[in-house]
Each structure stands twice: as structure tokens, then as C-alpha cells.
C-alpha positions, 0 to 999 in steps of 0.5 A: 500500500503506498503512503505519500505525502502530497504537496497542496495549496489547499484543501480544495484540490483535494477531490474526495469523489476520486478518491480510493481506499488505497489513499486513506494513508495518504497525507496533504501539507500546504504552503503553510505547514498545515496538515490533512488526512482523510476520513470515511465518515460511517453515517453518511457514507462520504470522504471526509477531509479533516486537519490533523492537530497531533502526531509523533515526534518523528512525522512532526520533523518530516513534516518541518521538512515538507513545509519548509519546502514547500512555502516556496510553492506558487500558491496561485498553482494549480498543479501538485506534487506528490512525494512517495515515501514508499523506499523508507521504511522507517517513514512508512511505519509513520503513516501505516495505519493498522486499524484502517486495514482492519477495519477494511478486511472486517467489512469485507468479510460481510462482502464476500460472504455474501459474495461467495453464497450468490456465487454458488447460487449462480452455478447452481442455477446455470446447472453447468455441472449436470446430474449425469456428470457425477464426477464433476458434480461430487468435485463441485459439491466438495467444493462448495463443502469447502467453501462453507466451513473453511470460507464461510463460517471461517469468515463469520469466526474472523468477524466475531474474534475482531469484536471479542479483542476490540469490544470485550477482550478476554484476559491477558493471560490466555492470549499469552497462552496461545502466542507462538514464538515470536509473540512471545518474545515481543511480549516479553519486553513490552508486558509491563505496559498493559495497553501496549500488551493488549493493542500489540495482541489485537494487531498481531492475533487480527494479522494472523487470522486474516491470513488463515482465512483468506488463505483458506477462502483463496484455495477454495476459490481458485479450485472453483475458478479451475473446474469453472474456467474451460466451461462453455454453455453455449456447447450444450444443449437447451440452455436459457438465457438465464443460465447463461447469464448465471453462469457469466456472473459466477465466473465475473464474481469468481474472477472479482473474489481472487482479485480482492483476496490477493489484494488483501492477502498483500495488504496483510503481510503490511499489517504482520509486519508492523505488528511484528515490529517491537518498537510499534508497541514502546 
């Protein structure tokens, strides 16, 4: 996920309806050293642009840095700059945001819940994997069987785990009892500090889970994506419209599902990263 920094004379340029999930990391520094993130607003649904009053030590000095560069600007400008802060990554870790990635993921599992249900409706509907056809029939039902524990309940699991550690987390102590060991060793010099404890546990337990899950949903969801690929209705016969509609919109929902969890999956690796990182929790 890139992190820039963006040169602005002011917030007007900043056009919230062309904005995209992939620049909420995104941060915006004007001729006068002022400072704006975005912000999905969950009641109305819109981008908000909101001016940050407070941050660390560290983004307080790259950010002097940018506006002293950048009070040179032609404020009459309509042109922007843009600095990409991807090849240091002790300045990436600045601008990481975590809780947004979660956030994200989390409602995303609603999405493809949904998501993988009308996939399997579809196929079903477009009767591709015909009764006479046993073999490629019992395939597609051990699929789908697949998809339902492994996919399905595994992603409604993910989303009640997320609400346990943000809402109601259980004691210290049995999620110490769980660590592997990495885990353990990062505990180890941050255990006397119980808030950082706790917000280490939260990131670190959401990374690995998301990986299982989506790993898990990914192998499924491509075996589905093979056994559907070199399917062609037009070469059977008596089928309707809707069947062939059917069956288009599965091999488009399967195709769409691969695309968001390998985009996921990468984005997740950020988050494992970062919660692996002691210096995060200090």
C-alpha cells in the first residue's frame, strides 16, 4: 500500500469523489505547514477531509521538512506534487495505519460472504455441472463443502474474534497462552505496559487470522475458478438465457473474489509486519 505525502495549496484540490481506499494513508501539507488526512465518515457514507492537530515526534520533523519546502510553492498553482515515501521504511511505519486495514478486511468479510453464497447460487442455477456428470458434480459439491466451513463460517469466526479483542477482550493471560514464538518474545519486553500488551495482541492475533482465512477462502476459490474456467454453455444443449447469464456472473464474481483476496492477502503481510515490529508497541 503506498503512503505519500502530497504537496497542496489547499484543501480544495483535494477531490474526495476520486478518491480510493488505497489513499486513506495518504497525507496533504500546504504552503503553510498545515496538515490533512482523510476520513470515511460511517453515517453518511462520504470522504471526509479533516486537519490533523497531533502526531509523533518523528512525522512532526518530516513534516518541518515538507513545509519548509514547500512555502516556496506558487500558491496561485494549480498543479501538485506528490512525494512517495514508499523506499523508507522507517517513514512508512509513520503513516501505516493498522486499524484502517482492519477495519477494511472486517467489512469485507460481510462482502464476500455474501459474495461467495450468490456465487454458488449462480452455478447452481446455470446447472453447468449436470446430474449425469457425477464426477464433476461430487468435485463441485466438495467444493462448495469447502467453501462453507473453511470460507464461510471461517469468515463469520474472523468477524466475531475482531469484536471479542476490540469490544470485550478476554484476559491477558490466555492470549499469552496461545502466542507462538515470536509473540512471545515481543511480549516479553513490552508486558509491563498493559495497553501496549493488549493493542500489540489485537494487531498481531487480527494479522494472523486474516491470513488463515483468506488463505483458506483463496484455495477454495481458485479450485472453483479451475473446474469453472474451460466451461462453455453455449456447447450444450437447451440452455436459457438465464443460465447463461448465471453462469457469466459466477465466473465475473469468481474472477472479482481472487482479485480482492490477493489484494488483501498483500495488504496483510503490511499489517504482520508492523505488528511484528517491537518498537510499534514502546
Amino acid at each position: 500500500m503506498k503512503k505519500k505525502i502530497i504537496k497542496i495549496n489547499n484543501i480544495s484540490q483535494i477531490d474526495t469523489s476520486k478518491i480510493s481506499v488505497y489513499e486513506f494513508n495518504n497525507r496533504y501539507i500546504d504552503p503553510y505547514g498545515n496538515i490533512y488526512a482523510l476520513k470515511h465518515n460511517k453515517i453518511n457514507k462520504k470522504i471526509e477531509i479533516i486537519k490533523l492537530q497531533r502526531y509523533g515526534a518523528k512525522e512532526s520533523i518530516i513534516y518541518q521538512q515538507m513545509a519548509n519546502r514547500n512555502k516556496f510553492m506558487d500558491i496561485h498553482s494549480d498543479h501538485l506534487e506528490q512525494e512517495n515515501i514508499e523506499s523508507d521504511d522507517n517513514v512508512q511505519d509513520l503513516f501505516y495505519d493498522p486499524e484502517r486495514f482492519i477495519e477494511k478486511s472486517i467489512g469485507y468479510a460481510e462482502t464476500h460472504k455474501i459474495r461467495i453464497l450468490g456465487i454458488i447460487k449462480n452455478i447452481d442455477d446455470s446447472n453447468v455441472f449436470a446430474k449425469d456428470n457425477k464426477q464433476e458434480l461430487n468435485e463441485f459439491n466438495d467444493i462448495v463443502r469447502g467453501l462453507e466451513i473453511d470460507g464461510l463460517q471461517q469468515l463469520e469466526k474472523l468477524e466475531t474474534y475482531h469484536k471479542e479483542l476490540k469490544n470485550y477482550p478476554r484476559t491477558i493471560t490466555y492470549y499469552q497462552a496461545k502466542m507462538d514464538n515470536l509473540q512471545k518474545r515481543i511480549f516479553e519486553q513490552i508486558a509491563a505496559n498493559k495497553e501496549q500488551a493488549m493493542r500489540f495482541i489485537y494487531f498481531y492475533e487480527m494479522a494472523i487470522n486474516i491470513k488463515m482465512v483468506y488463505t483458506n477462502l483463496k484455495k477454495f476459490t481458485e479450485q472453483l475458478n479451475k473446474l469453472t474456467s474451460n466451461k462453455n454453455l453455449d456447447e450444450k444443449l437447451n440452455v436459457t438465457k438465464y443460465q447463461k447469464q448465471s453462469f457469466l456472473d459466477s465466473r465475473i464474481s469468481i474472477e472479482n473474489t481472487l482479485g480482492d483476496i490477493d489484494a488483501i492477502l498483500k495488504d496483510n503481510s503490511e499489517l504482520y509486519g508492523f505488528a511484528s515490529n517491537v518498537e510499534n508497541f514502546k
